[in-house]
C-alpha positions in Angstrom: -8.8 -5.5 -13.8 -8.3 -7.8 -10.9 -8.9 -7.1 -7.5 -6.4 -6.0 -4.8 -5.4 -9.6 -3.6 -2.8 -11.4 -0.8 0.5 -13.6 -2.1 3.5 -14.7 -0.7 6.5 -12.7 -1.9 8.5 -14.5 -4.0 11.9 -12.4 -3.7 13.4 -11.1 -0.6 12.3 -7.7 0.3 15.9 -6.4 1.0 16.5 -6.1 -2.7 18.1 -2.5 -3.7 19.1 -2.6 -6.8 16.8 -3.1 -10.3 15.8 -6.5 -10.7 15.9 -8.3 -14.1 14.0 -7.4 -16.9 12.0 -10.6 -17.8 10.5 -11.6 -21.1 7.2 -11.9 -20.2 5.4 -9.6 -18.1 6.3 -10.0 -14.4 6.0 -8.7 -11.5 9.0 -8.1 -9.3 9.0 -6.8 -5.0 11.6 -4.7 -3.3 11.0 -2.2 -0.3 12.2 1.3 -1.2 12.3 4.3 0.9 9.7 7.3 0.2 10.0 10.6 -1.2 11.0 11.9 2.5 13.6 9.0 2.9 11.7 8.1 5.8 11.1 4.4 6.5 8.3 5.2 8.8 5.9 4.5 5.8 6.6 1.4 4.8 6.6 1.6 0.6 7.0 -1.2 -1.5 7.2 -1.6 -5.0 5.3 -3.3 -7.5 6.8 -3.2 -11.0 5.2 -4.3 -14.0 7.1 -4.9 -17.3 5.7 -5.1 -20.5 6.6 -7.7 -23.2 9.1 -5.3 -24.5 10.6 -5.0 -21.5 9.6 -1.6 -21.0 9.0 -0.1 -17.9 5.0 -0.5 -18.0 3.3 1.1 -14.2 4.9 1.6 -10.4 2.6 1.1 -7.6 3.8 1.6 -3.9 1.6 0.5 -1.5 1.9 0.8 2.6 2.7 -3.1 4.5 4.4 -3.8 7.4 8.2 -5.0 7.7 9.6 -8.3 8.3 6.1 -10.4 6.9 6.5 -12.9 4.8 3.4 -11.8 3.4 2.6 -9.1 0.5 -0.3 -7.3 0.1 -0.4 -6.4 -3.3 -2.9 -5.0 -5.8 -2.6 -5.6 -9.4 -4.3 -1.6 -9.9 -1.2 0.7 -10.6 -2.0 4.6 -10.4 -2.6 5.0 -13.9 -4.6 2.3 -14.9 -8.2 2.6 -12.6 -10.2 -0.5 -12.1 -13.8 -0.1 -12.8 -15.6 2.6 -10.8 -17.8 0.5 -9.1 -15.6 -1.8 -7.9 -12.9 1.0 -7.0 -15.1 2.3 -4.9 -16.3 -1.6 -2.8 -12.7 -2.0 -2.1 -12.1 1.7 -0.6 -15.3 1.2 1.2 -14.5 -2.1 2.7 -10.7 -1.0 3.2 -12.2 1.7 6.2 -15.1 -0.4 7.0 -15.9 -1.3 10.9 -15.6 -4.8 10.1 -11.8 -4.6 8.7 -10.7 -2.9 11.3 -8.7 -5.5 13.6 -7.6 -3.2 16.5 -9.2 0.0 18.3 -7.6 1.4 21.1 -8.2 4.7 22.8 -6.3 6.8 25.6 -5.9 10.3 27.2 -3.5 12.2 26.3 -1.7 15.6 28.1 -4.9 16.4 30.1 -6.5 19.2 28.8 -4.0 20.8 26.8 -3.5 21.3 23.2 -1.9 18.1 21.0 0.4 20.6 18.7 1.6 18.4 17.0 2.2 14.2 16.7 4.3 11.4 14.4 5.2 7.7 14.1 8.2 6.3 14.3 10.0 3.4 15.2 7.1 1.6 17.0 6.5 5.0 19.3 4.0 7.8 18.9 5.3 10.7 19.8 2.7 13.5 20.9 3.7 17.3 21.9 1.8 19.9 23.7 1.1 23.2 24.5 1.7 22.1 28.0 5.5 22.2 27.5 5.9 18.4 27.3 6.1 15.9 24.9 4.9 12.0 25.2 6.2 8.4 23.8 3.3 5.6 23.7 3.3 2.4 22.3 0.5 1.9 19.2 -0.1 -1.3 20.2 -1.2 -1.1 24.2 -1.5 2.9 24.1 1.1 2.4 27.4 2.8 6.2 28.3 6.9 4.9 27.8 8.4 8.9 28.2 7.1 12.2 29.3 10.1 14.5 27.9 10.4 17.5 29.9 12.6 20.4 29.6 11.2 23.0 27.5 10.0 26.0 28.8 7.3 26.5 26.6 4.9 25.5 24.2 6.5 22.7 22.0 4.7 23.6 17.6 7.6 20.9 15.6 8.7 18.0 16.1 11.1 15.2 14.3 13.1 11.8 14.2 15.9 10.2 12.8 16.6 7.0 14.2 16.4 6.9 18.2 16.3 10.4 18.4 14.0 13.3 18.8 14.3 16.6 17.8 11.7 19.3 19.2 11.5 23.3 18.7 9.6 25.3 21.0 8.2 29.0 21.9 11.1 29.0 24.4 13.4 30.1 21.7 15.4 26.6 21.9 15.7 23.4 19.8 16.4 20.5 22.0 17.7 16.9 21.2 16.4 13.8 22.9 17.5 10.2 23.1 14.1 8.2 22.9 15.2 5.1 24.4 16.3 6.9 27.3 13.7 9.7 27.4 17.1 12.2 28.6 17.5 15.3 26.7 20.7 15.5 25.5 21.5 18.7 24.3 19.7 21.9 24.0 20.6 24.7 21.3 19.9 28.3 21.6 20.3 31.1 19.0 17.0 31.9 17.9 15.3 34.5 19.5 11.7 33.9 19.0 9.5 31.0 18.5 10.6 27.7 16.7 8.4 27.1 14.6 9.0 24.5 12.3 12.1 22.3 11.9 13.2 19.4 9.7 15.6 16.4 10.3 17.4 16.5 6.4 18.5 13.0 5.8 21.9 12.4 3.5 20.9 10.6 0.1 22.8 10.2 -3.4 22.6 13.0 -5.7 23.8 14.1 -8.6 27.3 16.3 -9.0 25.8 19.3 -11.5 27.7 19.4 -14.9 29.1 15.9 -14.5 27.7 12.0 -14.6 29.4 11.6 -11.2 27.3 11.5 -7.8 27.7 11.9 -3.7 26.2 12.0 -0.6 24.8 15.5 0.4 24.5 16.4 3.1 27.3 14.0 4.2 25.6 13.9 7.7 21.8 14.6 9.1 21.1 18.0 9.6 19.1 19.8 11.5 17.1 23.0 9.6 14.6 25.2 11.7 12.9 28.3 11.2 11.6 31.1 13.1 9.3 33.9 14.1 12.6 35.7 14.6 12.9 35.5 10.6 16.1 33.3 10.6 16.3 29.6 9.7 19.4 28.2 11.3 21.0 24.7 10.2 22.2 22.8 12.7 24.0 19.2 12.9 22.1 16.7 14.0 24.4 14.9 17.4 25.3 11.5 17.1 24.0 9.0 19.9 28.0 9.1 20.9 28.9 12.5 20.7 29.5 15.2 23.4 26.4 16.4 25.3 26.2 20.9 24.6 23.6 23.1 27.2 23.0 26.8 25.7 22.3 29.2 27.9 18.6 30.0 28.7 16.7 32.2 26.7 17.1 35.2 28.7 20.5 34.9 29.1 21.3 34.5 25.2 24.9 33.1 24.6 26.6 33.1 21.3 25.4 30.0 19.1 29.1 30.4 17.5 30.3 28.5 20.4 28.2 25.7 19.7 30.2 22.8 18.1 26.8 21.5 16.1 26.0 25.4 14.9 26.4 25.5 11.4 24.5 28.1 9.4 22.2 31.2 10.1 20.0 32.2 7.1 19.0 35.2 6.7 16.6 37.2 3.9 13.0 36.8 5.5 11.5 40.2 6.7 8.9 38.8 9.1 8.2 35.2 10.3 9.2 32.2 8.9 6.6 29.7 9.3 6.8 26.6 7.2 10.0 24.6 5.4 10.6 21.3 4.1 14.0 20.5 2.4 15.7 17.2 1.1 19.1 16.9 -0.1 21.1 19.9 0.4 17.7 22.0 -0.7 15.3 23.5 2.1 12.6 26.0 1.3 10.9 28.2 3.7 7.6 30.0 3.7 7.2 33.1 5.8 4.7 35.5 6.7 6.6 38.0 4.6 4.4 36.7 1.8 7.8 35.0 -0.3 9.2 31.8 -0.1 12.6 31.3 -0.1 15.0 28.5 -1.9 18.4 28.0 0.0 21.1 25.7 0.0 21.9 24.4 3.3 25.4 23.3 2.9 26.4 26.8 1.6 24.3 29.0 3.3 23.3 30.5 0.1 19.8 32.1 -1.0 19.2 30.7 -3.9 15.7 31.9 -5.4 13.2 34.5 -3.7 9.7 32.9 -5.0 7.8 36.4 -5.1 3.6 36.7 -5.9 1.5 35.3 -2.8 -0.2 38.8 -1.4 -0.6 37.3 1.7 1.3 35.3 4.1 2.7 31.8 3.6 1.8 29.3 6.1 2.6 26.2 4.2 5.4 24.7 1.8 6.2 21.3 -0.4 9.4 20.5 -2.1 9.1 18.1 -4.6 12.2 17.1 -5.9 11.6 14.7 -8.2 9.4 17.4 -10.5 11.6 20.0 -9.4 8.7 22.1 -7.9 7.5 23.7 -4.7 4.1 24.1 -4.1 2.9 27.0 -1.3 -0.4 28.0 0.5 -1.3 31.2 1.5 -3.6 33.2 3.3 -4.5 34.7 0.0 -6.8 31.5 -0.3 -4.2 30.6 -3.1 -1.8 27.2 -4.2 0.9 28.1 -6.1 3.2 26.1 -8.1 6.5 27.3 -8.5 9.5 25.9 -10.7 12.8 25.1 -9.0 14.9 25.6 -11.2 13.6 29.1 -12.9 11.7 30.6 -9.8 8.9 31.2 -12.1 5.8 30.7 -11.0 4.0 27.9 -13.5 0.6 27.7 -12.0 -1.9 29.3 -9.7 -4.3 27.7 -7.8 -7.8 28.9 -7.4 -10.7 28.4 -5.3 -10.2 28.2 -1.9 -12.0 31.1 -0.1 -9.8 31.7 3.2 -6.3 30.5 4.5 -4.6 27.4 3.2 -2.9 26.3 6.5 -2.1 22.4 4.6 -0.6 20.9 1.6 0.5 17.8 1.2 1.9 15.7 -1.7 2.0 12.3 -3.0 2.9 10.7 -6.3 0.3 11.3 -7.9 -1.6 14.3 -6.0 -1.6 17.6 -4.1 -4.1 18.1 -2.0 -4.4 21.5 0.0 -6.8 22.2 3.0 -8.2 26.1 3.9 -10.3 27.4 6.6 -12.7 27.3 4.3 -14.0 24.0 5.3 -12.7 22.4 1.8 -10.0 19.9 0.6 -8.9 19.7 -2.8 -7.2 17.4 -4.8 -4.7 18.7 -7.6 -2.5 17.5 -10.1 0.9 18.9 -9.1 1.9 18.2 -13.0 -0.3 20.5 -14.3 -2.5 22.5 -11.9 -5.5 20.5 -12.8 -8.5 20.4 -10.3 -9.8 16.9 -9.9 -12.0 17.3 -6.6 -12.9 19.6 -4.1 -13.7 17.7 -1.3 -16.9 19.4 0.8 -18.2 17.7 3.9 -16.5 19.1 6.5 -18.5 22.5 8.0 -15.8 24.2 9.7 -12.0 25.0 9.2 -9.8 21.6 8.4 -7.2 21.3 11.2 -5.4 18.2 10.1 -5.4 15.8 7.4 -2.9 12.4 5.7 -3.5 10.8 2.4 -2.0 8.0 -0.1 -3.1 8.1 -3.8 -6.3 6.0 -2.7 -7.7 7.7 0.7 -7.8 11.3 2.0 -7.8 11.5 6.2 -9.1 14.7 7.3 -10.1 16.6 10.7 -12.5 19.3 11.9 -15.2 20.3 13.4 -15.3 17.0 15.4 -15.2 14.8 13.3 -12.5 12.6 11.2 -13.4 11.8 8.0 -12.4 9.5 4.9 -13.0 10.4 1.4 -12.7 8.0 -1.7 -9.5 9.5 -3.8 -10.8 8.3 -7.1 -14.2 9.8 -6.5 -13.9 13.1 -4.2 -16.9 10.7 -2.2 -16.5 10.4 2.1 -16.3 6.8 2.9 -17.3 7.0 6.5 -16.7 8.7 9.2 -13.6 7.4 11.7 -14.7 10.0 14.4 -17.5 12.1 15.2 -19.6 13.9 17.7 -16.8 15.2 19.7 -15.1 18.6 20.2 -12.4 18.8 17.6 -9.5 16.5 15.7 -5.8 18.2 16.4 -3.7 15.7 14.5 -3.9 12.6 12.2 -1.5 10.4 10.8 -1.9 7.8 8.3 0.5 4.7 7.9 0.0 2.0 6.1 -3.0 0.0 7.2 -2.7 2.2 10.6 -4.3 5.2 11.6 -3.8 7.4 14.8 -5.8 10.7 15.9 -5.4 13.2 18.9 -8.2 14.7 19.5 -10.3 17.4 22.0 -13.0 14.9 23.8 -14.9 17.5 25.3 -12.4 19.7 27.4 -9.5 16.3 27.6 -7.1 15.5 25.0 -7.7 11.7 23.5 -5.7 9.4 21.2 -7.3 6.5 19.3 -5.2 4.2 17.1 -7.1 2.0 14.5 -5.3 -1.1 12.6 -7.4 -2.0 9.3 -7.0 -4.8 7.7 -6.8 -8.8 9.1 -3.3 -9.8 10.7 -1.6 -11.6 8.5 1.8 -13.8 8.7 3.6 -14.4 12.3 3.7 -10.5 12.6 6.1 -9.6 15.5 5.1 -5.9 16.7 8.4 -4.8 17.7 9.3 -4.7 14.3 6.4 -3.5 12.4 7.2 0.4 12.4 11.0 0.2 13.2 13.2 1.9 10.7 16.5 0.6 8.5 19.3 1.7 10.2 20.2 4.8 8.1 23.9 5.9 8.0 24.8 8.7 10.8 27.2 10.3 8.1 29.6 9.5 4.9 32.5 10.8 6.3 35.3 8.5 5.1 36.7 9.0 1.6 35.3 5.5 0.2 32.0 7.0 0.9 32.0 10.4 -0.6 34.3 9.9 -3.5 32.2 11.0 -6.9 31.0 7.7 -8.6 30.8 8.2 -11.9 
């Protein structure tokens, strides 16, 4: 099997639809969104036919936008090159010498980094100290300090230009990022926000018939909270009117907010983890369930009943049609969409499991137990436990080649194919809060001895006439389908 090589793209990469089928084996490029529909990752496709003209392997590999350049690799996920040499590239992937940018900068004094993301050449930091922060990746440069809420900020997200945060003030708030103003601020919730989602519209199928539609038919807004209620909101447009709720102690009727759409109701205690797609969300909530709804209709759809503990994370994954949950029964469970049944449970952890995280070709889950390990979400199978770390895992990204993870001071990364730690990224300070991985980019916020830090690495040797105000920004995705040409059912 070849090695992972560089060539210029031979078709433009704003092809959508299936190329053509050649005769002889070929290999065709277009950029395609990820499971998330986010562009923030950016995915491209390499698909290999056979001589039969059979679909033969799918690789997507993270590149940056607007480069006339590809970085491809001939290895799809099923078909491993040799060990040996498997394991040079991902060692010289991470090594020192590939890395072509290191910067490093405080961040939110000595408070608490809750929680961080990428988007749209920003990172986006929030804090325990009631603020949130915009820097640039490339100069580390402070752009925004967003100020408003009244306490500690645990979710964030982004479509677009805008920001959506939920704090322990009780309020979700809406921010324009290129203007750093809040724009709106909803209220209804009565304790903690504690997680929230931005769901994107996308084609999906119309059940029973071969026709299709948008749903939702404009972003929403989903969020959960220690109050036991998820509420679904819609997500403002740049243009629409500005809306101020009432503070927390002076609660108002969310009714008489014009972007209030749902309240769900069902959870008995906390609800502290969702993710949905589509018009699917699914919530996990210290009640020990998790919970299937439809958040056009309101409507509970599945209570997903065994964890004897409580839930503190959740994965949808639509394209199997399961949800995966972690408990603080030291479990994984896999549970079928469309039945409710619970297909497979995982064992081995030996305290909490506070992270999962999914991509095509693995789960991996993280518990205070020091341990990652890497599944197959197909069939439950154990392929590693990763054990390096000596102390609870706090944060961790991965791709199906590289596992990121943070804890006890120091960031690691592991070797996919082997279960093996590469190097380490970070080490010898306090704590790791938050990692993201992106591409050939990674970013970290961590505890440097009593002050909040962020270092952002870029791996990998510039390549092309690379302009940087490009490299992370979106597509622009459709604010809504509103008009009748768009939602019509296409058979």
């Amino acid at each position: 099997m070849a090695n992972q090589f560089v060539a210029k793209c031979p078709l433009p990469l704003t092809m959508r639809s299936k190329p053509p089928i050649s005769a002889q084996c070929s290999a065709l490029l277009w950029r395609a969104r990820n499971a998330e529909g986010s562009l923030d990752k950016i995915m491209i496709n390499l698909i290999t036919y056979s001589n039969d003209c059979r679909l033969r392997s799918v690789i997507v590999a993270g590149f940056p936008r607007n480069n006339s350049f590809c970085y491809l690799s001939s290895k799809p996920w099923g078909c491993r090159m040799g060990s040996e040499a498997q394991e040079d590239t991902t060692k010289a992937r991470w090594s020192e010498s590939n890395v072509s940018r290191h910067i490093t900068f405080p961040a939110h004094g000595s408070s608490v980094v809750t929680c961080m993301l990428l988007s749209r050449n920003r990172i986006i930091t929030a804090s325990d100290d009631h603020t949130m922060n915009v820097y640039s990746p490339f100069t580390g440069e402070l752009i925004h300090s967003l100020e408003g809420h009244e306490g500690g900020i645990w979710t964030i997200d982004t479509f677009q230009d805008t920001l959506v945060s939920g704090s322990t003030d009780c309020t979700v708030r809406i921010w324009n990022l290129e203007s750093g103003r809040c724009t709106h601020v909803f209220g209804g919730h009565t304790s903690t926000v504690r997680c929230l989602s931005i769901v994107k519209p996308e084609t999906v199928g119309i059940p029973s018939t071969t026709g299709k539609m948008r749903s939702p038919k404009r972003p929403l807004i989903v969020s959960g909270s220690r109050d036991h209620t998820l509420r679904v909101w819609k997500l403002p447009k740049p243009n629409e009117p500005e809306y101020f709720f009432g503070v927390a102690d002076e609660p108002t009727d969310p009714k008489s907010n014009p972007y209030h759409c749902l309240c769900l109701t069902g959870h008995g205690h906390a609800v502290r983890a969702l993710d949905a797609r589509a018009r699917t969300a699914v919530s996990g909530s210290y009640d020990c369930t998790v919970r299937v709804w439809d958040v056009i209709t309101g409507e509970q759809i599945r209570v997903l009943e065994g964890h004897s503990q409580k839930v503190y994370t959740v994965v949808l994954d639509e394209n199997r049609k399961q949800v995966y949950s972690g408990s603080m029964d030291g479990t994984v469970r896999i549970w079928s969409l469309e039945t409710g049944l619970c297909l497979h449970t995982l064992t081995g952890h030996t305290s909490i499991v506070g992270l999962l995280a999914l991509s095509p070709s693995y789960l991996v889950s993280a518990a205070a137990d020091s341990t990652l390990r890497v599944w197959n979400p197909s069939t439950g199978e154990l392929k590693h436990t990763l054990a390096a770390h000596t102390d609870a895992i706090t944060c961790f990204e991965h791709d199906d080649f590289s596992v990121i993870s943070g804890s006890d001071g120091v960031l690691k990364v592991w070797n996919m194919e082997h279960g093996t730690v590469v190097r380490d990224l970070l080490s010898g300070i306090t704590g790791v809060w938050q990692v993201i991985f992106a591409g050939n980019w990674v970013i970290a916020a961590s505890n440097r001895h009593g002050s909040a830090m962020l270092d952002v690495w870029k791996f990998g040797k510039e390549v092309g006439n690379l302009d940087s105000a490009d490299e992370f920004r979106e597509d622009d995705e459709a604010w809504d389908e509103d008009s009748e040409e768009n939602n019509e059912e296409r058979g």
